[in-house]
C-alpha positions in Angstrom: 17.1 -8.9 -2.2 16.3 -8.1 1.2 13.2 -10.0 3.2 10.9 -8.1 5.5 9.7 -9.8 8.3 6.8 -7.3 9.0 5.1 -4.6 7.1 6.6 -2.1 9.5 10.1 -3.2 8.5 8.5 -2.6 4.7 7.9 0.9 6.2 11.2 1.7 7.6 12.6 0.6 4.3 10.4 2.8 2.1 11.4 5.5 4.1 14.6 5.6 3.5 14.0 5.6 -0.3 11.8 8.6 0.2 8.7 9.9 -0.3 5.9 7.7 -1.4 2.2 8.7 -3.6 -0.2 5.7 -3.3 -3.5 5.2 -4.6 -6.3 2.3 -3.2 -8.5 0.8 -6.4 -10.6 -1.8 -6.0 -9.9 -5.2 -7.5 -10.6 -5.3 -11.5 -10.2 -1.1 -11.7 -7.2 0.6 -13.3 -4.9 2.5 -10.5 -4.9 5.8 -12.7 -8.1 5.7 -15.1 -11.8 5.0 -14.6 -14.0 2.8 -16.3 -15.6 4.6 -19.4 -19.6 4.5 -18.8 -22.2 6.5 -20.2 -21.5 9.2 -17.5 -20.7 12.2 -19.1 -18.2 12.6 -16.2 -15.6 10.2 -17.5 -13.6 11.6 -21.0 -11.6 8.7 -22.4 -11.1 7.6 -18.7 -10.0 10.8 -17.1 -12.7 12.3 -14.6 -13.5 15.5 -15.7 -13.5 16.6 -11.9 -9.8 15.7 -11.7 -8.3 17.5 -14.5 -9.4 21.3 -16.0 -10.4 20.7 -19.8 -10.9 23.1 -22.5 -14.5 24.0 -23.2 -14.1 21.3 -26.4 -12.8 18.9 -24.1 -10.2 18.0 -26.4 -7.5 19.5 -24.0 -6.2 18.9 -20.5 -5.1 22.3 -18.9 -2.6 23.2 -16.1 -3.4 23.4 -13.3 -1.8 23.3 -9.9 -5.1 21.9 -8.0 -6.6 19.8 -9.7 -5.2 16.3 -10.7 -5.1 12.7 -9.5 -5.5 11.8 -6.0 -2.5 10.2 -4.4 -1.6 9.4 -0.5 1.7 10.8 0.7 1.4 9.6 4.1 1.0 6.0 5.5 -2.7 7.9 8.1 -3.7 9.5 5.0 -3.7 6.2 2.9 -5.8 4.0 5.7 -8.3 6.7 5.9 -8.9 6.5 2.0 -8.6 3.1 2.4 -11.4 2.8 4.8 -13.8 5.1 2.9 -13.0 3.2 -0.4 -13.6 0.3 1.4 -17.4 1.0 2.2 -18.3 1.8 -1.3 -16.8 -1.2 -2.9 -19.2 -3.4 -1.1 -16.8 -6.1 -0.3 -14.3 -5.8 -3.1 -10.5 -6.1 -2.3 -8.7 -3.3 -2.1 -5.0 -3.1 -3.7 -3.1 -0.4 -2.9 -0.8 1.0 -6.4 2.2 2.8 -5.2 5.3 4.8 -6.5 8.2 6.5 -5.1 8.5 10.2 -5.9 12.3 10.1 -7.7 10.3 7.7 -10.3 10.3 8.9 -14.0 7.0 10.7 -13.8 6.7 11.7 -17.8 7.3 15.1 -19.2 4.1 16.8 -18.5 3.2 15.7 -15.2 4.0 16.5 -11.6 3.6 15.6 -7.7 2.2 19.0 -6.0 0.7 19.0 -2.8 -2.5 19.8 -1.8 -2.4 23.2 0.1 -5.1 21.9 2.2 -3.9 18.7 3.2 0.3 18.2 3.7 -0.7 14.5 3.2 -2.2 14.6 0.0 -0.8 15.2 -3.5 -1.8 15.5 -6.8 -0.6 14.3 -9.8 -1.0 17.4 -11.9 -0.5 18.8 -15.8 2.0 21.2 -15.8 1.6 22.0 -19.9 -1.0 21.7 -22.2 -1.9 18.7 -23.6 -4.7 16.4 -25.9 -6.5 14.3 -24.0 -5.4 10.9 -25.4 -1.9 12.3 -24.7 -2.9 12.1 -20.6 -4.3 9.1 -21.4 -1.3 7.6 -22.5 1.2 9.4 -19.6 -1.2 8.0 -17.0 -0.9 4.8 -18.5 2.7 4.7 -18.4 2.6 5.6 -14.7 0.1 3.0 -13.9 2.9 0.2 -15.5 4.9 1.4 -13.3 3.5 1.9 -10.1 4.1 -1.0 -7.4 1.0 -3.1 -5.8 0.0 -4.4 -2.2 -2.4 -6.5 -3.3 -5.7 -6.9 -1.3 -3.7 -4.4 1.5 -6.0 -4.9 4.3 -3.3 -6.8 5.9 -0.7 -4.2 5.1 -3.0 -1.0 6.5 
């Protein structure tokens, strides 16, 4: 196991392991669900905005623009950071991370947002019931890697 002295040697490191999709979520919140409330906005944890669902919404449909917010790029990441920061009113911030040759399950995929080369999301690329997203999401989140309160790190 190799030691880092500094979080830029971290950097070099992850670079040459390739590409990286990170996500900041405040302390206590899941890195790839939300809290269920009494919003109708939230469907078994998945935010209806994210994902395109049937009109039942008993289905998560393809779509190659909509999905989960991830950073590709170490800018892109502290600027998330920073606006996550001021609505978390003093919560720390972990940052959940994974590298793109990770087993991403059958079903999902890294696409790019054609409006930001920084940003990617973590689409449905077939049909699927909801609790089956649920349960791919989940398996990414154990998973991904964590810099825990990342302050330091960004």
């Amino acid at each position: 196991m190799q030691q880092f002295r500094t979080v830029e040697d971290l950097r070099e490191y992850i670079k040459t392991l390739g590409p990286f999709y990170a996500r900041p979520t405040e302390q206590g919140a899941h890195p790839t669900l939300y809290k269920n409330s009494k919003d109708a906005s939230v469907i078994m944890g998945i935010r209806k905005r994210d994902y395109l669902f049937s009109q039942d919404e008993q289905w998560v449909l393809p779509h190659e623009q909509m999905g989960l917010s991830f950073s590709a790029h170490w800018q892109h990441l502290k600027r998330i950071y920073r606006l996550k920061k001021k609505i978390t009113r003093g919560l720390p911030i972990h940052v959940f991370w994974v590298l793109e040759k990770a087993d991403i399950p059958a079903g999902l995929a890294f696409v790019p947002d054609p409006k930001d080369k920084n940003h990617y999301l973590l689409t449905v690329t077939e049909r699927m019931k909801v609790e089956a997203l649920v349960e791919k999401l989940t398996w990414v989140a154990d998973r991904m890697s964590v810099i825990r309160e990342a302050q330091d790190a960004l």
